[in-house]
ZAMARGU-4260 file (C-alpha; in steps of 0.2 Angstrom, whole numbers, plus 5000, padded with zeros to 4 digits):
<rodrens>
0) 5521/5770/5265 | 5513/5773/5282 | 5500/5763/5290 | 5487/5778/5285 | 5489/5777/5266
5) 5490/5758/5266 | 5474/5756/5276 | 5466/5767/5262 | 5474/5759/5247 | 5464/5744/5253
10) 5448/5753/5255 | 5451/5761/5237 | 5453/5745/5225 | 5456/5750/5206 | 5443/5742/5194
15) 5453/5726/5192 | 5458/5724/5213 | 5450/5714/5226 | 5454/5713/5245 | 5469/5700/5250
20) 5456/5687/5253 | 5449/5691/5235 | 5433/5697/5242 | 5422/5710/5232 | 5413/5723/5239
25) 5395/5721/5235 | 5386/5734/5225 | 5376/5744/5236 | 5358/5750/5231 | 5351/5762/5241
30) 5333/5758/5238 | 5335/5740/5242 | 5323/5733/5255 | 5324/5715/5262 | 5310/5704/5262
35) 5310/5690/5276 | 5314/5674/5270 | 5302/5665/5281 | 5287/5671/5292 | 5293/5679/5310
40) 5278/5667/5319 | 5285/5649/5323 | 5269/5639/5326 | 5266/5627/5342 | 5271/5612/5328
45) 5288/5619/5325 | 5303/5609/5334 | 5307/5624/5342 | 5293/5629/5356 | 5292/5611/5357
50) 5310/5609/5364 | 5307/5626/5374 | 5293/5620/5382 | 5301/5602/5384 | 5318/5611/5393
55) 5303/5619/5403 | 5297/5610/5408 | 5314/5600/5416 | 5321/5612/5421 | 5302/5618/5433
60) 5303/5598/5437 | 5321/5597/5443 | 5322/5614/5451 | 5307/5609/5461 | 5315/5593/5467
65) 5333/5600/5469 | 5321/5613/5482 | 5311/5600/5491 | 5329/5589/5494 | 5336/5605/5502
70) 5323/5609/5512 | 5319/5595/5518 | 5336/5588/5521 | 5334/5572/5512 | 5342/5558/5521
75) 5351/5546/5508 | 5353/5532/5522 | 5361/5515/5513 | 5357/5522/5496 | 5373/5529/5497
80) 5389/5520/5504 | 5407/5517/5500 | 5404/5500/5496 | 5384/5504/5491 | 5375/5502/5475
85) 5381/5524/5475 | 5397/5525/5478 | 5400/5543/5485 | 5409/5549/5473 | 5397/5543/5457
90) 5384/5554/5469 | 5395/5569/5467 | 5396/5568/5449 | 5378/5566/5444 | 5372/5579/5458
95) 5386/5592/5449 | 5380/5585/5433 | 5361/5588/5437 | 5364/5605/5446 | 5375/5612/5431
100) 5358/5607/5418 | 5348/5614/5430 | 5357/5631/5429 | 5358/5630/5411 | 5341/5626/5406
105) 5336/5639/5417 | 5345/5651/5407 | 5342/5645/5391 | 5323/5645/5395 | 5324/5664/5403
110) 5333/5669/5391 | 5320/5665/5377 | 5305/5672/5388 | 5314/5686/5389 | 5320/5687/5371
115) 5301/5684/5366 | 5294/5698/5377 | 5306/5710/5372 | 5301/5706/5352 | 5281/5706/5356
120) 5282/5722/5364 | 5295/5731/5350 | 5281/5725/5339 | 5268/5731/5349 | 5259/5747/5339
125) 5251/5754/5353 | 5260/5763/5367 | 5272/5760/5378 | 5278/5750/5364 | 5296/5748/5359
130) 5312/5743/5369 | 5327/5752/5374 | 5344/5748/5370 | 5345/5746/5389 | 5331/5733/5388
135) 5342/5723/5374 | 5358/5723/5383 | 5349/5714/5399 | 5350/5698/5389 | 5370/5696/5391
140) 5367/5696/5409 | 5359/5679/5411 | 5375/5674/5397 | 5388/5684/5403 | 5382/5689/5424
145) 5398/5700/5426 | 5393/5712/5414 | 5381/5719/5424 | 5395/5724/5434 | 5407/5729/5418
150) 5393/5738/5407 | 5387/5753/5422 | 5382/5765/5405 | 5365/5759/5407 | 5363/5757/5428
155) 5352/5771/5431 | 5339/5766/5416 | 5337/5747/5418 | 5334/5751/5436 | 5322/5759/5430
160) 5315/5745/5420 | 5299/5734/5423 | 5313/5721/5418 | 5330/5727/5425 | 5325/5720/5443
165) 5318/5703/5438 | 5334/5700/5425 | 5347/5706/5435 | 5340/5693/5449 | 5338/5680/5437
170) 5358/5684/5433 | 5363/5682/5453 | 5353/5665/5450 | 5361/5659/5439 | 5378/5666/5445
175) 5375/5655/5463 | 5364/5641/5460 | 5378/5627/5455 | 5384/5634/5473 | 5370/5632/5482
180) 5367/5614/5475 | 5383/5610/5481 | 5379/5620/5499 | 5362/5614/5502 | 5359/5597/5488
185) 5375/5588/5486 | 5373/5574/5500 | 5388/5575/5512 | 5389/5566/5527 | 5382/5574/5544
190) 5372/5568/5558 | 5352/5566/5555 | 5341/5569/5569 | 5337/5555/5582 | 5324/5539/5574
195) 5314/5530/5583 | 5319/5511/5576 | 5312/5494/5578 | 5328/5484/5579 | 5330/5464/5582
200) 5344/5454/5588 | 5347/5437/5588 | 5344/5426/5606 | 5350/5409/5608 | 5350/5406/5624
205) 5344/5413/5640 | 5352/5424/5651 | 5368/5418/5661 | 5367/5402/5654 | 5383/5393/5657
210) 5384/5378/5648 | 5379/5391/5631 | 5393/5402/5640 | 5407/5388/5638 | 5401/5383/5622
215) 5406/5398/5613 | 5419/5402/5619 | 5434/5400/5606 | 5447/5387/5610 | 5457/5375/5599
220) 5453/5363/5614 | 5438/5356/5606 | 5427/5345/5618 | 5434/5330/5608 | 5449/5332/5613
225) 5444/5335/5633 | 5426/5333/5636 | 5426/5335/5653 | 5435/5351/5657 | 5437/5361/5639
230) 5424/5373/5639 | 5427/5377/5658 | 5444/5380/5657 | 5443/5391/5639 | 5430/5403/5649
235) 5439/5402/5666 | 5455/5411/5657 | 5442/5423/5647 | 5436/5427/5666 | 5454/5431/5670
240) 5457/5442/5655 | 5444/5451/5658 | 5443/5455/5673 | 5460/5457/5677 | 5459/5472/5661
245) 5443/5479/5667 | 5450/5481/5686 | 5466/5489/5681 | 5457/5502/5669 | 5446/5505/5685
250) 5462/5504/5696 | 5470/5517/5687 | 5455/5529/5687 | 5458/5531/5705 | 5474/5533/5702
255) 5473/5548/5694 | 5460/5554/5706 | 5472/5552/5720 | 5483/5562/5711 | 5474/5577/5703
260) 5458/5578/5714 | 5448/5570/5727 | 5433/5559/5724 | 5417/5559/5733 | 5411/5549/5748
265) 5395/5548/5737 | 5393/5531/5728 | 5384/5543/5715 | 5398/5552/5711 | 5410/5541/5712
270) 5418/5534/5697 | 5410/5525/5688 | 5413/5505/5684 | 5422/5501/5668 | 5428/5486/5655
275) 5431/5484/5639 | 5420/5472/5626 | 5428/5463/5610 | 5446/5475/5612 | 5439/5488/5604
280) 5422/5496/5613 | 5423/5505/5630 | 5410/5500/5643 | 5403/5509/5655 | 5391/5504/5669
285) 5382/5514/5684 | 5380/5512/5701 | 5361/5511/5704 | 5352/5509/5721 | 5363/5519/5728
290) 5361/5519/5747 | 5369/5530/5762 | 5381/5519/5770 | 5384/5530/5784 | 5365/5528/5789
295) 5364/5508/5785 | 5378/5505/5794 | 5373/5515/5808 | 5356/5502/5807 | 5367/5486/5810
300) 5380/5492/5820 | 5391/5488/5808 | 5402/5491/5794 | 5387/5487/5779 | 5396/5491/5762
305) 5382/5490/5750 | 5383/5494/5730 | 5372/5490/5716 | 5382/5492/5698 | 5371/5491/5682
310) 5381/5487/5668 | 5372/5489/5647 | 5366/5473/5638 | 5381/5468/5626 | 5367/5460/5614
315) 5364/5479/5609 | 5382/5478/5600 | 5378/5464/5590 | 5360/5469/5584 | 5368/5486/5581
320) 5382/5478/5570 | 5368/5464/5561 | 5364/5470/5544 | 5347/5466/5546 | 5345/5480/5556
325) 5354/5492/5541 | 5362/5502/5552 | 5377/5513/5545 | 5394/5507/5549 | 5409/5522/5550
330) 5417/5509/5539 | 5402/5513/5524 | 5407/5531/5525 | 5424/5529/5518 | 5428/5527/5539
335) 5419/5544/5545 | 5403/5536/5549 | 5399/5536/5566 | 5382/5534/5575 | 5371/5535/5592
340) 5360/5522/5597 | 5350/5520/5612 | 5339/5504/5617 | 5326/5499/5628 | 5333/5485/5636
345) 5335/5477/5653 | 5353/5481/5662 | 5361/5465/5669 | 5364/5471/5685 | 5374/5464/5702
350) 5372/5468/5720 | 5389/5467/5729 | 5385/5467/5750 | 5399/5466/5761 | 5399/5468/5781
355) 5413/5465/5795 | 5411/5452/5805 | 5420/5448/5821 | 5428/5428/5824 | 5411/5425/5835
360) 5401/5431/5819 | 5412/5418/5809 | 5411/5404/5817 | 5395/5396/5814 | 5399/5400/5795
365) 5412/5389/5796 | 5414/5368/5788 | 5414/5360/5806 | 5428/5344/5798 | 5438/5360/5798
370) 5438/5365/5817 | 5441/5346/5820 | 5454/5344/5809 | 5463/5358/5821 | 5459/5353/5836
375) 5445/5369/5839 | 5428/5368/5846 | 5413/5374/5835 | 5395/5379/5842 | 5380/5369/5836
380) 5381/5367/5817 | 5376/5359/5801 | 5386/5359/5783 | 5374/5351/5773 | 5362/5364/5766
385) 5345/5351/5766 | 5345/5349/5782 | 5332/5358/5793 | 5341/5366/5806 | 5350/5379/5801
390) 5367/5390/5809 | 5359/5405/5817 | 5370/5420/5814 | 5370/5440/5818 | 5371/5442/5801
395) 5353/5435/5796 | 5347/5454/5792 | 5362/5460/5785 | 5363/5449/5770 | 5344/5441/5773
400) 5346/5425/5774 | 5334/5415/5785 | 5318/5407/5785 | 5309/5425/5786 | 5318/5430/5771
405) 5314/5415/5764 | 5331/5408/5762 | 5335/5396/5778 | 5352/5393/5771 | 5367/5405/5775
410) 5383/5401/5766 | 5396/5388/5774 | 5415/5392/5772 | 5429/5378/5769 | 5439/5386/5785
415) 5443/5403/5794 | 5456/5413/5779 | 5474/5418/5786 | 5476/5438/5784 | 5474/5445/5766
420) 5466/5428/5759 | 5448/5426/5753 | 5438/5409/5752 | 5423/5404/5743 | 5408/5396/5751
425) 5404/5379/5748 | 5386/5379/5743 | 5384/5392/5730 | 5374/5379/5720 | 5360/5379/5732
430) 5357/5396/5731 | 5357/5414/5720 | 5370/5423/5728 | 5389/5419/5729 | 5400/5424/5745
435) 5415/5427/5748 | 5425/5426/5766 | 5440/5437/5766 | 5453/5442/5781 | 5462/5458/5781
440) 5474/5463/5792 | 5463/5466/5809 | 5447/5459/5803 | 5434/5447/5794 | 5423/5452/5779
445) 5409/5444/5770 | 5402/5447/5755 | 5388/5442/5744 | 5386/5443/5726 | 5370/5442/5715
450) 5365/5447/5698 | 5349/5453/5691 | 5337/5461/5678 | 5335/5479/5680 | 5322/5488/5673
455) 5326/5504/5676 | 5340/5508/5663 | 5343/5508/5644 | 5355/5503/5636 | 5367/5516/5625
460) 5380/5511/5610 | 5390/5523/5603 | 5400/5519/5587 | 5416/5529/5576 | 5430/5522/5566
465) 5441/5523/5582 | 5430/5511/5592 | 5414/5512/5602 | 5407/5514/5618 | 5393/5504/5628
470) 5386/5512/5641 | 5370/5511/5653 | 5357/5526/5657 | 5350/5521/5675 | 5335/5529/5685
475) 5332/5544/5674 | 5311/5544/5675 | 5314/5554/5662 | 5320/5545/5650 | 5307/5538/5638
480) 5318/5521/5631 | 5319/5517/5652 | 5313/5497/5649 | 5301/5500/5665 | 5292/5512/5653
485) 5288/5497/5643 | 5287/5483/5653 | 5279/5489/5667 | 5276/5469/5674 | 5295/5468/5674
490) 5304/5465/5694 | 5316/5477/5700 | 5325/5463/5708 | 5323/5444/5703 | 5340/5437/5707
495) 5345/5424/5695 | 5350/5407/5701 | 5358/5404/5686 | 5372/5416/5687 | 5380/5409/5702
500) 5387/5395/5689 | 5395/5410/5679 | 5402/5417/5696 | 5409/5401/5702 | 5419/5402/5686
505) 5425/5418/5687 | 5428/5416/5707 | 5441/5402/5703 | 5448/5411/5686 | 5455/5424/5697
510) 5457/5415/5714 | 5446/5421/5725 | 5447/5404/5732 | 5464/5401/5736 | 5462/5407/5754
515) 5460/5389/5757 | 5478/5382/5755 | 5486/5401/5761 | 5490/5404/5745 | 5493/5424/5746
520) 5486/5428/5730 | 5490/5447/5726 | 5471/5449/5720 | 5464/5445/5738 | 5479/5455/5746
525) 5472/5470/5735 | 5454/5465/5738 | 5457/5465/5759 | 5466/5481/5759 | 5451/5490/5753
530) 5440/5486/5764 | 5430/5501/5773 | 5437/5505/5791 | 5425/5513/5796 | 5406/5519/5793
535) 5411/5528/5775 | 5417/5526/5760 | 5435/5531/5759 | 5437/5546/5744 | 5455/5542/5740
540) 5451/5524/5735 | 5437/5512/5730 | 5429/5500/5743 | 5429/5480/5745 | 5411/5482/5734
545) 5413/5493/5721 | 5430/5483/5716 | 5422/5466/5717 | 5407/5473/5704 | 5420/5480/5693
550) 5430/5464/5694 | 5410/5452/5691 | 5405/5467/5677 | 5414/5454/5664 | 5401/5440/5671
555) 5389/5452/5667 | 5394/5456/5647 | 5397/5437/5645 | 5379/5432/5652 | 5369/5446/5640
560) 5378/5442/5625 | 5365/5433/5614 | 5352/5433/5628 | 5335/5439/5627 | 5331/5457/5626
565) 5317/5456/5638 | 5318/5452/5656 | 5309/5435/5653 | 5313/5417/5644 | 5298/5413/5632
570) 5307/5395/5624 | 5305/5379/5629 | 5323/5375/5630 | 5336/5385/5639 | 5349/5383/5622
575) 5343/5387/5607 | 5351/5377/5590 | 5342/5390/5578 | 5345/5410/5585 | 5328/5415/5584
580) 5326/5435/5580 | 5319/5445/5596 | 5313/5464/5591 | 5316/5478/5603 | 5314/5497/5604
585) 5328/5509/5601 | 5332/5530/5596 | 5343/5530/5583 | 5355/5544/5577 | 5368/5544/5565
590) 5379/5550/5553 | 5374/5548/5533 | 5374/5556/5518 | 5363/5570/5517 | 5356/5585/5508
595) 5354/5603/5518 | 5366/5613/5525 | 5378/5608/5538 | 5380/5626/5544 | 5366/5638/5550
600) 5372/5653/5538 | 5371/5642/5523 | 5351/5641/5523 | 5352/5658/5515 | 5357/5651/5501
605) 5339/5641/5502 | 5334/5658/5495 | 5342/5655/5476 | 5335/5638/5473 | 5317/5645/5481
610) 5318/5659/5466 | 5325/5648/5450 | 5308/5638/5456 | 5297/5652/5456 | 5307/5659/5438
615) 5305/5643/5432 | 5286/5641/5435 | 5285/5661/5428 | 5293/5654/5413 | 5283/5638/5412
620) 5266/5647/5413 | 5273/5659/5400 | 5275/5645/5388 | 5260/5636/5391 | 5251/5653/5390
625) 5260/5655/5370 | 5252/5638/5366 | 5235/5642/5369 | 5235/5659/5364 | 5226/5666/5350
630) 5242/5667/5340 | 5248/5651/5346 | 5266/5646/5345 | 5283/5659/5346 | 5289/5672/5335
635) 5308/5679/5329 | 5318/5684/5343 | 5326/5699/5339 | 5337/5700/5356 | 5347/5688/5347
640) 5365/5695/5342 | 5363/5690/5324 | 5344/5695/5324 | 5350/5711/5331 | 5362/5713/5318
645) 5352/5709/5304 | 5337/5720/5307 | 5350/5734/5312 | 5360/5731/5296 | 5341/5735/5285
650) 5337/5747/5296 | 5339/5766/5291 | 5351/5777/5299 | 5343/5789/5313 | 5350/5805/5320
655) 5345/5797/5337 | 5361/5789/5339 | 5374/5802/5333 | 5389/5800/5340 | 5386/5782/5345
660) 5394/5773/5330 | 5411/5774/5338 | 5409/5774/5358 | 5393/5766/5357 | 5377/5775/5367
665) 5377/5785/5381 | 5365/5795/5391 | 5347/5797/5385 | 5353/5786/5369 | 5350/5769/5380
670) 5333/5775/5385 | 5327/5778/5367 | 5311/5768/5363 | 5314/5755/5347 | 5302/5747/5337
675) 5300/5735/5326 | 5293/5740/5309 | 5285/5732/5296 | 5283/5735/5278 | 5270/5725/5272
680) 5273/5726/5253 | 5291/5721/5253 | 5287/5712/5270 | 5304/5719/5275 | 5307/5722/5295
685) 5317/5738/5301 | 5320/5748/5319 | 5313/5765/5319 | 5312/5775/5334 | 5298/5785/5338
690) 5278/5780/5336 | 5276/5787/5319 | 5279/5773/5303 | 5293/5777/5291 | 5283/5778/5274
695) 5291/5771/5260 | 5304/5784/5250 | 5307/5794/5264 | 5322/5784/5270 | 5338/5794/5272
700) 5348/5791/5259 | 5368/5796/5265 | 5378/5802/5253 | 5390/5789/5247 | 5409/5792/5244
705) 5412/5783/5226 | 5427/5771/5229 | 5429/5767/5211 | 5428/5768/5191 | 5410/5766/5183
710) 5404/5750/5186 | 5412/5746/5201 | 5407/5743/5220 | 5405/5755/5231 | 5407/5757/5250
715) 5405/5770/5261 | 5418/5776/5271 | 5420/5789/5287 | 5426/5804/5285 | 5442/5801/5298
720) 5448/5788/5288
</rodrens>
């Protein structure tokens, strides 16, 4: 038997036969008309417009805030950290989680606006009542958003449609929102704009203070074990680390200088001073004060080598890194973290003055025991700094010393140095500069060293996973975080006495001194060939000045660390035993999780989560309307697929769709106006097209094809089958 007379051996069963599943067909009447079960109208007590207007009204609630956090690019700060109460990942999940709800209440509540304005007005009575099959189809797009694209029959009608417009954007919403929550909501990590921020750091001690200097540093010498000479010699060797690292880095700067290009004869423009703070952050000073050496030479008729070299304050690294300050560290950000911070700080500064001098320039400089000792004759002089006559020298105005300058008391030097050897004054504790005598090859050279305050930098830090850099920002009236714009009382050069201690430590750690027994060190060979030979500065190499500041910028970093943050002392004592907290001004920016876009392309997307809003408050309003309406509460949605089905299945049949029953409608057959009908003494509900009502017993009765013996079921069945 072929496929055609089995499949109508099972739509003619005999008396006594039953479909494979032993289903029987029912008996069909044709005057049978379906009452409702239930009333259509759901009131505003029934669960159901109770938990629309509840999913509402979350879903208006959410959507707003999901808005406000992309507009506003919500910064998530310490909220949300690798090692926070959020972990990054958790946020990812609930942010998904909270977008996806969003996107689905929203289409559940659209959905059941548009499902009960489509039902009101196929009930309307009055015209344009009815719906078209177009207008029903618009609900799968909000389910099913491809079918706009799959279903094109209906394009040119629902187009058309007061509706078609608002549903088909209402399906691209819900198509992209979860992708622009992820775009413009879920918080990912990227820079925030620059924040003004009261930081504080802890101070225990003032600045270059040398007995808190050798107190911290780290030695398994305690003081127990050599009271005397521990703390000296653990900060001596530090001095010689550093410097030694910090000079080579410079060093090697002019290195490649010599060997790609040439510097300037500029002091500006010139490279800048370098060293390196706890092995993992870059520091970078700047010359400040910069003078024209041709014209101040030119003045003294003498080589005058003259640099000022600001270097940042190093207690901006540890207020930075204190958690009180709640700064993000890369390491919170799963080691992508990174952020810029720039502080309104004093710059410990040093002036480094050096000038040639001829043997009749030295000699009154000079310890008279030791012209004495070798049989020399010295002019009139004193080594002892108290007393009231003083050496006179042609250097008085170069390095202002003397009683005019207020300082009666010019340095006094153990003996004359052999060629490429530097010597250290004798006195350095009487005054606030420390000097140093050096010979090179065909001349002497003296210079003075002196540390300061200055007010017109700020201090910059910035910070990655792969380390950080310190630097300064020095004479830029510009610049808003300059500490002169604060403390406008502050000097612009108030030499510390203090410092010289910390000098005299670092002098002997890399052997400034050794001059004194002709001991040829390499760092006062290097030191003596650098010296200017004539009225400019050399562009192939640094000068006598700039590498002495680079090789005391290490002084510098060891005197700030834990130091005040203003240019004064305001404690009694000069130690503190309890770090007291000492607030400062600072801009800060840096990288955290945050909401918004990273890219500037993406903020159209602020355009799908601005209209879920406004469709959500549309949707809202409409709900709130149905509860204080007259006819308070929802009706029947007959949008519904099984609604649909129902009230089609007791509808009658209507020439309107001939044709359809097969392909399904086409042309003028999506457009036809539907209404819902209601027959109020069987209270049965039925479609009828057209405005006119069908009257009972003038339904079409089609002719049914008897399938069996008297007594038994009867279908109908199409006529190609």
């Amino acid at each position: 038997m072929d496929d055609g007379d089995d499949h109508r051996r099972l739509l003619k069963p005999t008396q006594d036969q039953t479909l494979e599943d032993g289903w029987k067909p029912p008996k069909t009447d044709p005057d049978f008309h379906c009452s409702a079960a239930k009333d259509i109208h759901k009131p505003c007590s029934h669960w159901l417009p109770i938990l629309l207007l509840i999913v509402s009204i979350y879903s208006t609630v959410l959507s707003g805030i999901w808005f406000a956090l992309a507009v506003k690019k919500q910064a998530w700060g310490n909220h949300i950290k690798t090692h926070g109460n959020w972990s990054p990942s958790t946020v990812s999940f609930l942010f998904a989680l909270i977008a996806k709800s969003i996107e689905v209440s929203f289409a559940a509540i659209f959905m059941a606006v548009l499902g009960q304005w489509l039902s009101r007005k196929a009930l309307s009575p009055g015209s344009p009542g009815g719906i078209s099959i177009t207008d029903m189809s618009m609900r799968s797009w909000v389910v099913q958003p491809t079918t706009i694209f799959t279903t094109t029959k209906g394009f040119r009608y629902w187009m058309l449609s007061r509706l078609g417009i608002p549903t088909f954007v209402a399906a691209l919403l819900v198509m992209f929102y979860t992708t622009a929550s992820n775009v413009l909501v879920l918080p990912k990590v990227n820079f925030g704009d620059w924040q003004p921020k009261n930081m504080t750091g802890n101070v225990s001690a003032s600045f270059a203070n040398p007995d808190y200097i050798k107190s911290r540093c780290q030695t398994p010498i305690s003081p127990q074990k050599d009271s005397n000479s521990s703390g000296e010699t653990c900060i001596e060797i530090e001095h010689a680390g550093q410097a030694y690292h910090n000079y080579m880095q410079y060093l090697t700067q002019w290195s490649w200088t010599n060997t790609s290009r040439t510097s300037s004869t500029d002091l500006a423009l010139r490279q800048d001073p370098v060293a390196m703070l706890y092995d993992n952050t870059t520091v970078r000073g700047s010359w400040i004060e910069v003078q024209n050496m041709s014209e101040v030479s030119s003045t003294h008729k003498r080589m005058v080598n003259n640099v000022t070299m600001a270097f940042p304050h190093a207690g901006v690294f540890t207020a930075a890194h204190d958690p009180s300050n709640g700064i993000i560290q890369p390491s919170d950000l799963e080691n992508i973290g990174e952020y810029h911070l720039l502080a309104s700080v004093p710059s410990p500064s040093i002036n480094v003055l050096c000038s040639n001098m001829t043997s009749t320039d030295i000699i009154p400089l000079i310890d008279g025991e030791w012209f004495n000792k070798h049989g020399l004759t010295q002019r009139e002089s004193t080594t002892s700094p108290s007393t009231p006559s003083v050496n006179r020298t042609s250097l008085e105005d170069v390095f202002a010393f003397g009683s005019k300058y207020n300082r009666p008391h010019p340095p006094i030097f153990p003996r004359i140095p052999e060629p490429y050897n530097t010597v250290l004054n004798k006195t350095a504790e009487y005054g606030d500069s420390l000097y140093i005598l050096a010979a090179s090859k065909t001349d002497y050279v003296m210079c003075s060293l002196r540390a300061f305050l200055s007010p017109n930098c700020s201090t910059g830090y910035n910070a990655s996973q792969q380390g950080g850099s310190l630097y300064s920002r020095c004479e830029n009236m510009s610049d808003p975080f300059r500490y002169g714009e604060y403390h406008k009382d502050a000097p612009t050069a108030n030499y510390n006495a203090d410092w010289v201690n910390v000098a005299d430590s670092w002098a002997k750690a890399i052997a400034l001194g050794d001059g004194i027994n002709d001991f040829n060190a390499t760092n006062a060979r290097l030191l003596t060939q650098l010296v200017p030979t004539d009225f400019t500065l050399d562009p192939s190499m640094p000068s006598i000045a700039e590498a002495l500041a680079v090789l005391a910028g290490c002084t510098l970093l060891i005197s700030s660390l834990d130091s005040p943050f203003v240019h004064f002392w305001n404690y009694t004592t000069p130690n503190l035993t309890i770090p007291q907290p000492q607030s400062f001004k600072a801009l800060l920016q840096s990288k955290q999780y945050m909401s918004g876009g990273s890219k500037p392309w993406q903020g159209v997307l602020h355009i799908v989560l601005a209209l879920t809003l406004l469709f959500n408050c549309g949707c809202l309003c409409y709900l709130f309307k149905r509860f204080v309406s007259k006819d308070r509460g929802l009706i029947t949605d007959f949008t519904e697929p099984q609604n649909t089905f129902t009230l089609a299945m007791n509808s009658p049949p209507s020439q309107s769709l001939a044709g359809a029953c097969g392909c399904g409608p086409i042309n003028e057959q999506l457009r036809i106006r539907w209404r819902i009908r209601h027959d109020k003494e069987h209270d049965h509900y039925y479609l009828s097209n057209g405005y006119s009502r069908v009257e009972e017993g003038q339904w079409e009765k089609p002719d049914f094809e008897q399938l069996s013996v008297e007594g038994s079921p009867a279908i109908s069945v199409s006529p190609q089958l």
